[in-house]
Structure formats: structure tokens, C-alpha cells
C-alpha positions as a Python dict, from the first residue, in 0.01 Angstrom:
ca = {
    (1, 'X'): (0, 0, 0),
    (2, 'X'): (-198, 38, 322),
    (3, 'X'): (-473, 329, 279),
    (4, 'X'): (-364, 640, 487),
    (5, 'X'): (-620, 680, 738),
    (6, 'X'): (-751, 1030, 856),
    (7, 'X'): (-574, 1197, 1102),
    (8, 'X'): (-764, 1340, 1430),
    (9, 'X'): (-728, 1699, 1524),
    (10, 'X'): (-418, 1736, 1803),
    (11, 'X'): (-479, 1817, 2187),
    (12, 'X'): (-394, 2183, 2114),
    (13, 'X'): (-645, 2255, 1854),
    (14, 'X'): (-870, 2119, 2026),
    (15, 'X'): (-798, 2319, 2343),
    (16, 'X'): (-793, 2673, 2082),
    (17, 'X'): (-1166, 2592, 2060),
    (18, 'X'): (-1270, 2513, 2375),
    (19, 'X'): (-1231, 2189, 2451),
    (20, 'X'): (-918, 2058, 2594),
    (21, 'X'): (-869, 1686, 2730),
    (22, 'X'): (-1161, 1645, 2478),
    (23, 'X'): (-1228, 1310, 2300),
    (24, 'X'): (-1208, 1331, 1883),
    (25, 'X'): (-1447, 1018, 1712),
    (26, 'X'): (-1444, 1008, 1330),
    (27, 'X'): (-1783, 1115, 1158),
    (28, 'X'): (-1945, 879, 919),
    (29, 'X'): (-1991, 1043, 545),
    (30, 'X'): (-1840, 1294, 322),
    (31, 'X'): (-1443, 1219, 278),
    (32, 'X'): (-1414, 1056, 654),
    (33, 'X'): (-1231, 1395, 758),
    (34, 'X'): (-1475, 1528, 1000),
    (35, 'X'): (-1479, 1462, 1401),
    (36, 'X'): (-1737, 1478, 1620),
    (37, 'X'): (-1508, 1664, 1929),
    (38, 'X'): (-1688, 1573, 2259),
    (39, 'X'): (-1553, 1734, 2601),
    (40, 'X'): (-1482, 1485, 2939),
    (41, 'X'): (-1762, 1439, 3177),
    (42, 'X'): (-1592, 1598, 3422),
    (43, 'X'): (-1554, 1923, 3232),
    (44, 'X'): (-1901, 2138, 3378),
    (45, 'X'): (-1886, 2471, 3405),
    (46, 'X'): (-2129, 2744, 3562),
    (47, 'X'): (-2298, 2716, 3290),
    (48, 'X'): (-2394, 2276, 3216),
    (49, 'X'): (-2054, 2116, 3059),
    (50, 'X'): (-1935, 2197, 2646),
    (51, 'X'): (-2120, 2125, 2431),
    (52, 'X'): (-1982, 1884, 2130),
    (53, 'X'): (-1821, 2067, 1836),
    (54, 'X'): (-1772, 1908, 1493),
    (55, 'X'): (-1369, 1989, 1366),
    (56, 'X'): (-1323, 1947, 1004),
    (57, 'X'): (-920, 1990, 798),
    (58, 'X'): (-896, 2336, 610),
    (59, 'X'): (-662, 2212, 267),
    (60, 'X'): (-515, 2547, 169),
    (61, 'X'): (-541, 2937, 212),
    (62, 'X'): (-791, 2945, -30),
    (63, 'X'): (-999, 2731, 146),
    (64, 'X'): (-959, 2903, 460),
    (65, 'X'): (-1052, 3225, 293),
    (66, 'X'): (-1399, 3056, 221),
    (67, 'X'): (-1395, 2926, 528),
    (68, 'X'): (-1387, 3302, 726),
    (69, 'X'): (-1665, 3477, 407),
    (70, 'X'): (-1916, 3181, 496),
    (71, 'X'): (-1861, 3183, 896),
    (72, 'X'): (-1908, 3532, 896),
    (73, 'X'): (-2187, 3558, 585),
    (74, 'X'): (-2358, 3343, 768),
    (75, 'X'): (-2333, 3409, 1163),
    (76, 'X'): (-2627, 3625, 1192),
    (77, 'X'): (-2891, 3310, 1047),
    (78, 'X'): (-2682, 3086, 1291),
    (79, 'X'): (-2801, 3235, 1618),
    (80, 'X'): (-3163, 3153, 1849),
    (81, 'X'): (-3291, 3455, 1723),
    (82, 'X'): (-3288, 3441, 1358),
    (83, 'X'): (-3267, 3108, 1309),
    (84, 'X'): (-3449, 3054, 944),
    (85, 'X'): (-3791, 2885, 1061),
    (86, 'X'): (-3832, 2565, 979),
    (87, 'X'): (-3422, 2498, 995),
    (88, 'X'): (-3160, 2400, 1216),
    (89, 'X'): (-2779, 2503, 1080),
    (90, 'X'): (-2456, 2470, 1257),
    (91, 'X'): (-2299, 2705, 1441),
    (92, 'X'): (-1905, 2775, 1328),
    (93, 'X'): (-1708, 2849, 1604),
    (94, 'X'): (-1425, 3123, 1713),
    (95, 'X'): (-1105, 3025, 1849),
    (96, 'X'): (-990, 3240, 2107),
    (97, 'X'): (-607, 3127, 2044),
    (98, 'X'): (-673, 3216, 1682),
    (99, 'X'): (-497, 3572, 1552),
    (100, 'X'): (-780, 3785, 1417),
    (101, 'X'): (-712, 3715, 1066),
    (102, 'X'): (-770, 3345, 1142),
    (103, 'X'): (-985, 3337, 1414),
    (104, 'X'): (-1199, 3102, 1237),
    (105, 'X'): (-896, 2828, 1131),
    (106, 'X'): (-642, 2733, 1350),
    (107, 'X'): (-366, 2565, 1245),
    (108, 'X'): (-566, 2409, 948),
    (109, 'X'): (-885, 2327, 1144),
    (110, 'X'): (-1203, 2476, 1186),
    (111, 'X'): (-1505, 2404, 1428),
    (112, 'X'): (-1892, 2415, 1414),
    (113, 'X'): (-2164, 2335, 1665),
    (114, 'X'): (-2274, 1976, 1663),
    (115, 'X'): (-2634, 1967, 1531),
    (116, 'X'): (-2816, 1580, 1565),
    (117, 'X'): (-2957, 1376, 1299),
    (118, 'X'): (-2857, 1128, 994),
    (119, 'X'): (-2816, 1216, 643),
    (120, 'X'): (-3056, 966, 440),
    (121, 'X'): (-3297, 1108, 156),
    (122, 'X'): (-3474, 794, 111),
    (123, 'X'): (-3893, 818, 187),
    (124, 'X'): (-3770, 1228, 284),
    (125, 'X'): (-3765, 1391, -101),
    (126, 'X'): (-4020, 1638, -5),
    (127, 'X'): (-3911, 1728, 328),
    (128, 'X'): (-3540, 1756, 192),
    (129, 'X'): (-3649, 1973, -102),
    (130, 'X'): (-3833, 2193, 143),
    (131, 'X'): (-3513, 2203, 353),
    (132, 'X'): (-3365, 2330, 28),
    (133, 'X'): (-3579, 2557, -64),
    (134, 'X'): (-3607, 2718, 286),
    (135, 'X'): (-3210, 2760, 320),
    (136, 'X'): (-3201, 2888, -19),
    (137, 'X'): (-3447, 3164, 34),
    (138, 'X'): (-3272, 3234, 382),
    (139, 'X'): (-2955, 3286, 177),
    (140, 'X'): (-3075, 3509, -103),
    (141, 'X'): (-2995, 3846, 38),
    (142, 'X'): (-2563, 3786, 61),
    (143, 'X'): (-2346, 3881, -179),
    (144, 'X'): (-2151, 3707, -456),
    (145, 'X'): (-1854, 3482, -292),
    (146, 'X'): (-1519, 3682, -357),
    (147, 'X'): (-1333, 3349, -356),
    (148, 'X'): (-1585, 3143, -623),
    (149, 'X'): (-1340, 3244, -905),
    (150, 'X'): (-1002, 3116, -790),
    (151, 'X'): (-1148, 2822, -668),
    (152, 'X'): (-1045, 2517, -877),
    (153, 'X'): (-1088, 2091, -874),
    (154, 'X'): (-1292, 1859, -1002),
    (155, 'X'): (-1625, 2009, -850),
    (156, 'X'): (-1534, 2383, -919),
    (157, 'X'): (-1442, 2293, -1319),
    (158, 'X'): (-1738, 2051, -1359),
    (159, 'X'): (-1975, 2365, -1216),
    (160, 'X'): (-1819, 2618, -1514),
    (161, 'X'): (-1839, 2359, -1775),
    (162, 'X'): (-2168, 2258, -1695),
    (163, 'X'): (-2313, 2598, -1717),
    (164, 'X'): (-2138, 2667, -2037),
    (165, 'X'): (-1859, 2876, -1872),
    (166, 'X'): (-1506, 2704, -1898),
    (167, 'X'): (-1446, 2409, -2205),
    (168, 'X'): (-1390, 2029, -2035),
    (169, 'X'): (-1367, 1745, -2291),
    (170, 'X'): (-1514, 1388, -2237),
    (171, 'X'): (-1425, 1041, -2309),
    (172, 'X'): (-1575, 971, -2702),
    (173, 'X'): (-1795, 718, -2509),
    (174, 'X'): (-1965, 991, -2327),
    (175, 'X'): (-1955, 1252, -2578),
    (176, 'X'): (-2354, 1169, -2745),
    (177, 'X'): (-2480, 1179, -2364),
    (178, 'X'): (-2329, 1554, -2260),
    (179, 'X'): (-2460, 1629, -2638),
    (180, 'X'): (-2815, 1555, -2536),
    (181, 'X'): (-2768, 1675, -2175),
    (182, 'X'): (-2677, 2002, -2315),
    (183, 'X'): (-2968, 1987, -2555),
    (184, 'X'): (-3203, 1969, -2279),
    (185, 'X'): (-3012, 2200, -2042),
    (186, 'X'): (-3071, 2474, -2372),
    (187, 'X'): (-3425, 2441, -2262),
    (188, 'X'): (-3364, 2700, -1982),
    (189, 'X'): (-3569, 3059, -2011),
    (190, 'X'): (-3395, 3266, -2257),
    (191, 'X'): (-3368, 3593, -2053),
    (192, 'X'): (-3179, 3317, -1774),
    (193, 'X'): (-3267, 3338, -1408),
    (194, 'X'): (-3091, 3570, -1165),
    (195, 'X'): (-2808, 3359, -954),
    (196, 'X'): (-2747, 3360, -602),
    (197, 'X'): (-2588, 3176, -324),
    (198, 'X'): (-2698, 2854, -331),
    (199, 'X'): (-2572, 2499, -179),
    (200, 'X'): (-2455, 2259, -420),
    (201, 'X'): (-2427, 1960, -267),
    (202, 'X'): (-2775, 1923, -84),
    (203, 'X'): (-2866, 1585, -93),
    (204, 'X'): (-2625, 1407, 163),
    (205, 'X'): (-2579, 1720, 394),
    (206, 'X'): (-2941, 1734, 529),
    (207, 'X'): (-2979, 1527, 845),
    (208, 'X'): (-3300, 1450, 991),
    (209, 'X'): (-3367, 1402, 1314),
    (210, 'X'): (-3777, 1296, 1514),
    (211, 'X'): (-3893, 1583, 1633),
    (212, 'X'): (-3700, 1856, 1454),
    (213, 'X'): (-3679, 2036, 1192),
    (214, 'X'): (-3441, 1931, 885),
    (215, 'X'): (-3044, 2041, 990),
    (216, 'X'): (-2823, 2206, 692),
    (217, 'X'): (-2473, 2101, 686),
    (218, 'X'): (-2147, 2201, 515),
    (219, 'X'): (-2231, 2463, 265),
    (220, 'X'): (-2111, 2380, -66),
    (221, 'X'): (-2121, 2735, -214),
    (222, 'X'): (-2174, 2805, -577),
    (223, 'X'): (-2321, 3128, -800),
    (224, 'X'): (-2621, 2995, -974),
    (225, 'X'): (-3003, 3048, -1011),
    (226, 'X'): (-3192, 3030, -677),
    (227, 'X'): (-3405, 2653, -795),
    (228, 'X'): (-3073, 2517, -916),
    (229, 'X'): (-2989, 2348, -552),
    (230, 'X'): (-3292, 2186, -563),
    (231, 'X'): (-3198, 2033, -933),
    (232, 'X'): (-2911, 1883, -728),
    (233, 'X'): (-3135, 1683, -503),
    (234, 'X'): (-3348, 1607, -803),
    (235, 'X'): (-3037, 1447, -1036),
    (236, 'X'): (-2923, 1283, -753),
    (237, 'X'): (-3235, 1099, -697),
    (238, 'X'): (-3262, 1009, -1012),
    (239, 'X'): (-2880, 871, -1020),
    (240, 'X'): (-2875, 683, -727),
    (241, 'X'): (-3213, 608, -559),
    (242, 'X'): (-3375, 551, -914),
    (243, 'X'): (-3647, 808, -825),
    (244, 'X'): (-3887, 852, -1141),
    (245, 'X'): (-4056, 1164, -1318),
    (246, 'X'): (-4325, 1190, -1086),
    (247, 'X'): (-4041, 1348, -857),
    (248, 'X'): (-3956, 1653, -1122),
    (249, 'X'): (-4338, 1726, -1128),
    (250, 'X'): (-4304, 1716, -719),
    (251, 'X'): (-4007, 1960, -721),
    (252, 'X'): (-4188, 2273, -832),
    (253, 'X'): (-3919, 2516, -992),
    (254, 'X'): (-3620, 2267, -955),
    (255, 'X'): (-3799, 2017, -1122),
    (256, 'X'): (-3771, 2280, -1433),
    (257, 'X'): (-3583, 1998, -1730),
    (258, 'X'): (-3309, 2247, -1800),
    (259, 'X'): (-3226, 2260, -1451),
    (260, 'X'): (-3216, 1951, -1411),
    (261, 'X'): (-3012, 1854, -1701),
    (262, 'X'): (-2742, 2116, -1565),
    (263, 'X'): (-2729, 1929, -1240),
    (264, 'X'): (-2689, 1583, -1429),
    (265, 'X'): (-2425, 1757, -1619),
    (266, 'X'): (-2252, 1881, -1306),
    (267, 'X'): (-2214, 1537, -1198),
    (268, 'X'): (-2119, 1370, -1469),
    (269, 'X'): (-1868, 1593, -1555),
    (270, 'X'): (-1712, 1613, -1213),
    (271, 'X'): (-1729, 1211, -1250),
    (272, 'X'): (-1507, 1281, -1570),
    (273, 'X'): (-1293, 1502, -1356),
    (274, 'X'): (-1228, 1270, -1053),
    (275, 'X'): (-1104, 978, -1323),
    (276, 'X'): (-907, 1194, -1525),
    (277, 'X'): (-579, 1037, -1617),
    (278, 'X'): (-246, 1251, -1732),
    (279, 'X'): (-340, 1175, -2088),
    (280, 'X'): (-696, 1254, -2098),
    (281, 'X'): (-1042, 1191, -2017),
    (282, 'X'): (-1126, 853, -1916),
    (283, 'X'): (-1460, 630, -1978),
    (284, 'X'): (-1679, 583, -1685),
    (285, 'X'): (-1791, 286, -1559),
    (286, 'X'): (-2034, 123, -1767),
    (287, 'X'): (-2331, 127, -1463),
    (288, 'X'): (-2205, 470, -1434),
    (289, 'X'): (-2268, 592, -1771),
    (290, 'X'): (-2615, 361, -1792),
    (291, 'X'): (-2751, 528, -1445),
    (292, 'X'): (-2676, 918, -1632),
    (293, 'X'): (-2838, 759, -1940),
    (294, 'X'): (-3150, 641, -1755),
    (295, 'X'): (-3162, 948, -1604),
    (296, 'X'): (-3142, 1167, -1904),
    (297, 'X'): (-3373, 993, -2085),
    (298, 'X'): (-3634, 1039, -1772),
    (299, 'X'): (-3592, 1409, -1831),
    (300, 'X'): (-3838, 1411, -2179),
    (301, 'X'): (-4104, 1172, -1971),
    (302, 'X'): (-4420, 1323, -1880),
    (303, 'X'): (-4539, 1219, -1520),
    (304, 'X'): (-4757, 882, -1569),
    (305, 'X'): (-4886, 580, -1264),
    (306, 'X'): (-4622, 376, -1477),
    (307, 'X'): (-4360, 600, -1473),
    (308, 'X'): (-4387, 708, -1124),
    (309, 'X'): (-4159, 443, -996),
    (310, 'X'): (-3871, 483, -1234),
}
């Protein structure tokens, strides 16, 4: 069966946000559902022709709620004047054909400003855990999510059972390595860190660009300690650029083990989640599960010349 390819947003939306006549191009990354939306070169106004907006699908209600708290949570950091420094972050966009309870969404689509760069940690690790850092401080001051409960899928269940929240059972192959991730993640402070707004999925949503500073791109919101988005970008590293200890001991506070354990977790479980089958938990992929092993085991290795390269 022929793959079902993503579907460009139609002339109308496209028109709610500004743009009509505009040209949609599919964006490289993520799930391949985002579109760069760029306006004809005949369309100048007073003011220099549109600028490009990037439209992404909204799936549900739910998601749309999220979509509104964060567009609005986050307007005010968004603008020239209080731009964090040291940060450039996307602009979302108000449709003017959009009621006022959906001004944000229309007809399952939102918009954001177009920022330039590509996504690409490799040789960046400090400037990308800098970029974390500074959004994450930028963020601290808003309020718990009102939506973070009720969401649900692979990513939100892998989150609550990675921070001991929600039960998920594993695959009996994988059972001795969430075991000793858990182990390690028990390492944590025993009075816990405070939790904030943080993004989740940091590593592949940070685009660089010569010149500028570091851009952050689609929030993934979650509830946890302020260092933990950081531990992201540190797991991942260690998953899938084979990045050694030396980067934990680079990574300040999100370098912390138990932090970094929790990330592992997160992924790993959400792995479990994604391959789930109607009668249980399924194995993962034997490079899979030796990549989280390698990793793990990294975790209890103190900074060395010969362990600095993995």
C-alpha cells in the first residue's frame, strides 16, 4: 500500500492568515507535516511584501487547546522588544477569519513566523545546551499547562512513567535495562527539584543559522525540573551521535546522572510505546536496545582523555 503523503494546507487557510495565492513547500524534519507558506512576488504592500509563515496540522481539540495556552503564554517573549537575549523564537500568528475562541487554529491549522536556520547538533553541543538553558530560564516565570494532564500518546505516557508517575510495562528483554535506568535515575536529590515549563524535545528543534543567535522551535511542553531539558539534549547525544562522558561533565546541571537517566528513560519508553502491539509490549531492535545500553552504562563513567570520545 502506497504511503499517504502529507497533505498541504488549502487556498483558504492560507488566505485566513494572510497569505492568499501563496505557495505551500513541505519542511524537512519532524513528521513531514509542516510547510514553509511563502506569499507571490507580486504580493508588496506599503509596507515590503509578507513575510513567509510556517503552517503546521492541529490533530484534535486538545491539541488546539495547547495550541491557544502556548501562543498566548508565550506572545509577550515573541516580540522585538523582549525577545530573550541571546534567542530567536517564532512568532505564532492570528487569523483574522478565525472566531475568537480559535483565533489561533483555523480549520485545523495554525501559523508561526518563519525563523532561518537548520536543525543539526553535531560540533554545536555547547551552543545548543546554552540555547536550552537560555529558553528555559526565559520560560520559568509561566504557570503550570492546564492541558498537561489530559494529554495522552506515546510521548505523554513515556514522560509519567519515566518520572515514576503512571505504571508502563516493557518487553522481558528490556526489563534489566529500565531496572538499572531507574537505579540511577533514584540518584536524584531527595528533597526533588522544583518543576517548570520546560521543552522536551530540544535537540532537533534548535536551528542554527551564521550570524545569529540559536532559533527555538516547536515547544514540546512538559512539567519537570528546570535542568531536565537539557538531560534531553544530553541522552540524545549519547543515543545517536555517540557523544561520551566528557559531554555530562560539559552540561553543568543537566549533566546531573539522575537526570540524565530520566531522559534515557523517557526515550526508551516512548520507543516501547511507538512499537506497542495489541497484545503487549514489543522488543526493540537489537541496535536499539545496544545504543540505550551503551548509553546507560556511560552514565557511572567518570570523565577520562579515553573516554571523551565515547
Amino acid at each position: 500500500m502506497a504511503a499517504t503523503l502529507p497533505t498541504p494546507p488549502p487556498p483558504h487557510v492560507r488566505a485566513a492568515f494572510g497569505l492568499p495565492g501563496a505557495t505551500a513547500t513541505a519542511l524537512p524534519g519532524g513528521q513531514g507535516l509542516s510547510w514553509l507558506v511563502t506569499p507571490p512576488a507580486a504580493a508588496v504592500g506599503s509596507d515590503g511584501p509578507p513575510a513567509p509563515l510556517v503552517l503546521k496540522p492541529v490533530a484534535d481539540e486538545l491539541q488546539a487547546e495547547e495550541v491557544i495556552w502556548l501562543a498566548e503564554a508565550l506572545a509577550p517573549l515573541t516580540s522585538a522588544r523582549a525577545a530573550p537575549a541571546g534567542l530567536r523564537l517564532p512568532r505564532d500568528i492570528r487569523a483574522a477569519a478565525a472566531g475568537p475562541e480559535r483565533r489561533w487554529v483555523v480549520d485545523g491549522w495554525r501559523a508561526s513566523t518563519w525563523v532561518p536556520g537548520d536543525a543539526g547538533p553535531e560540533g554545536r553541543w555547547t551552543e545548543l545546551l546554552a540555547g536550552a538553558r537560555a529558553f528555559t530560564t526565559a520560560v520559568a516565570h509561566l504557570p503550570r499547562p492546564p492541558f498537561l494532564d489530559r494529554r495522552g500518546g506515546p510521548w505523554a505516557d513515556a514522560d509519567r512513567a519515566a518520572w515514576d508517575e503512571q505504571p508502563l510495562p516493557v518487553h522481558p528483554d528490556q526489563d534489566a535495562l529500565v531496572t538499572h535506568l531507574r537505579r540511577l535515575a533514584g540518584r536524584g536529590p531527595r528533597s526533588g527539584r522544583p518543576s517548570q515549563l520546560v521543552h522536551g524535545d530540544l535537540t532537533g528543534n534548535v536551528l542554527f543559522c551564521d550570524g545569529l543567535p540559536p532559533a527555538v522551535i516547536d515547544l514540546s511542553p512538559y512539567w519537570r525540573p528546570a535542568a531536565y531539558a537539557g538531560a534531553v539534549v544530553v541522552a540524545d547525544a549519547l543515543l545517536w551521535w555517540d557523544q561520551g562522558p566528557h559531554l555530562l561533565a560539559a552540561a553543568g546541571d543537566s549533566g546531573a546522572v539522575d537526570l540524565v537517566a530520566r531522559a534515557l528513560l523517557f526515550r526508551l519508553l516512548t520507543d516501547v510505546e511507538l512499537l506497542r502491539r495489541p497484545d503487549g509490549p514489543a522488543a526493540l531492535p537489537a541496535a536499539d536496545a545496544a545504543r540505550y545500553g551503551r548509553a546507560a552504562g556511560l552514565l557511572e563513567l567518570p570523565w577520562t582523555p579515553e573516554t571523551a570520545s565515547g
